[in-house]
C-alpha positions, 0 to 999 in steps of 0.5 A: 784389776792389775791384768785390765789396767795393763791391757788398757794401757796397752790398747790406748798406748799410741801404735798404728793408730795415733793416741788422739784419734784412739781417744776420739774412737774410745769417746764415740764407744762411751757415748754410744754405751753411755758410760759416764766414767768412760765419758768423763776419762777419755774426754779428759784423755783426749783434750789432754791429746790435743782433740779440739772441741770442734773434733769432739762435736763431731764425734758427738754427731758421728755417735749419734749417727751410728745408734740411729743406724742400728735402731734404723736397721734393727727396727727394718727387721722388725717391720719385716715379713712374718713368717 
């Protein structure tokens, strides 16, 4: 648990990537793996970052858009020619 924890920080610390922006990216993967935990820290996190509400509803659509995406793009797959 100590090695995640430092590997956590360490990929949530601020580099290329501004820490407000990992925190809206890490909101996007917990809606989209719907993990309540993650949820509730990096929403957390990220109003302690300075992402407004308004960023995290667009996050929320943005979310939203990918899973229908891939349900969309699987389901093609589905409907495709049989073999």
């Amino acid at each position: 648990m100590h090695a995640f924890e430092n590997f956590d920080r360490a990929a949530m610390s601020a580099g290329a990537i501004p820490r407000r922006y990992k925190e809206m990216i890490a909101l996007a993967v917990a809606l989209t793996t719907q993990c309540p935990y993650s949820l509730e820290i990096h929403r957390t996190n990220a109003l302690n970052a300075g992402v407004t509400e308004g960023e995290i509803a667009e996050v929320v659509f943005l979310a939203a858009s990918m899973r229908a995406t891939a349900t969309i793009a699987h389901g093609t797959h589905l409907l495709g020619p049989r073999r």
